[in-house]
N, C-alpha and C positions, 0 to 999 in steps of 0.2 A: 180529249186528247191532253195528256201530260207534257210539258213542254221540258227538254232538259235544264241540269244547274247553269249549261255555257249560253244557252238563251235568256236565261233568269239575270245571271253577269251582265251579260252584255247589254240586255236591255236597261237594267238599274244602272249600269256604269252610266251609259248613255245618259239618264234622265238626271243623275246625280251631277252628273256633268252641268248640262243645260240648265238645271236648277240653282248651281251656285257660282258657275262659270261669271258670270256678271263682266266679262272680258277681261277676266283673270284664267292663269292657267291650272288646272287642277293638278295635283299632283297622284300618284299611284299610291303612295302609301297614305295620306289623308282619303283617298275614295275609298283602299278596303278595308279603315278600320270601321269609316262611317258605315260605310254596308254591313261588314261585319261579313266580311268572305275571302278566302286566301290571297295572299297577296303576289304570291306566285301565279297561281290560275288566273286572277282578274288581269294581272300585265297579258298572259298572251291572249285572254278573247278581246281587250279594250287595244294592242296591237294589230289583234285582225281590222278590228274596227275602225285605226287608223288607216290599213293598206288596203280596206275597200273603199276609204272615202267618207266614211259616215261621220268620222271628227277627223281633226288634225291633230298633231303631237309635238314638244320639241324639247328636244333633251339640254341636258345639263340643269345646273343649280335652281335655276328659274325657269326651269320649263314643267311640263306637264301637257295634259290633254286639253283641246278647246274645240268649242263648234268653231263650223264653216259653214258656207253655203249653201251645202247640202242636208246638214243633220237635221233641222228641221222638219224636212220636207221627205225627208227615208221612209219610206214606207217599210213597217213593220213585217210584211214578208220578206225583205232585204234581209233581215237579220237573221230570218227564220233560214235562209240560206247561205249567209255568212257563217252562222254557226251548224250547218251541214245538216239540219235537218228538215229538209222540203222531201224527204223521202218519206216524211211523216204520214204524210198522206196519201201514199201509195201502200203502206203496209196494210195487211189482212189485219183488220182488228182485234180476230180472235187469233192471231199469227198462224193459219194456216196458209202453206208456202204454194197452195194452187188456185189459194181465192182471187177472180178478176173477175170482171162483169160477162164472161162468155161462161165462169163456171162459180160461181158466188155464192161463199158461205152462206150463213143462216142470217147475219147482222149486215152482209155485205148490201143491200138497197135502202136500207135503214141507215148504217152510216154514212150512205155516200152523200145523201141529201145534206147531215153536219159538217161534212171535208169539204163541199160547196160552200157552206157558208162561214166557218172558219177561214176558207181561203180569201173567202169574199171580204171579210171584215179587215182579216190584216194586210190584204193587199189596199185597202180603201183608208187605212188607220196610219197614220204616220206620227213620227215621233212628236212635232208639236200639237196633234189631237191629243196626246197624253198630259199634257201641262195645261192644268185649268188651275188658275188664277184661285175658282173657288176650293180649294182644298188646300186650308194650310196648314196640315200636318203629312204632306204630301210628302216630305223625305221622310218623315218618321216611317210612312207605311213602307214606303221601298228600303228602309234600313233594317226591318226586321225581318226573321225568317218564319 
């Protein structure tokens, strides 16, 4: 499964955040040149991401994005459906528009078993399992494409 660019965003924004937030506020234009992703698109998926709750935000001069509470502890399929696709796994794989388990392509019992456990992972994986301590060129890999 291919994940799209606005889950790629949103998850890097996120981690980029939490990595150098230190209880400072990030600002939008210092997150997309470090990522090296538009800076237009990254404001509204890192805006979704404030109006679901996954960071906080606060405008003007000295504001920016910050964790809360919750960023942490978001499970990684939050995002997958903050950023609209949990349809992901309902699609025919080979995109035939009549495959479902009463009439099942050829790939259709072969991938269900992976949709299980892709769901399984990111529902069970949350943003602070991402952040290990031992990786320290850890933004480098999330800044490159």
């Amino acid at each position: 499964m291919i994940f799209s660019k606005t889950f790629g965003y949103a998850i890097r924004g996120v981690l980029y955040t939490a990595m150098v937030s230190n209880g400072k506020k990030v600002q939008l234009d210092e997150m997309a040149e470090v990522l090296n992703v538009p800076r237009h698109f990254l404001g509204k998926v890192m805006k979704r991401m404030v109006k679901e709750g996954v960071l906080s935000s606060m405008k003007g001069p000295y504001g920016g994005f910050f964790l809360n509470e919750n960023t942490m502890t978001t499970p990684l399929y939050k995002i997958i459906e903050i950023t609209g696709e949990s349809e992901t796994f309902s699609i025919c794989t080979l995109k035939l528009s009549k495959c479902n388990s009463d009439n099942p392509c050829p790939l259709h019992l072969k991938m269900e078993e992976v949709r299980k456990e892709c769901l399984n992972i990111l529902s069970n994986t949350n943003i602070g399992d991402l952040l290990s301590k031992d990786q320290p060129d850890f933004i480098q890999s999330i800044t490159t494409i």
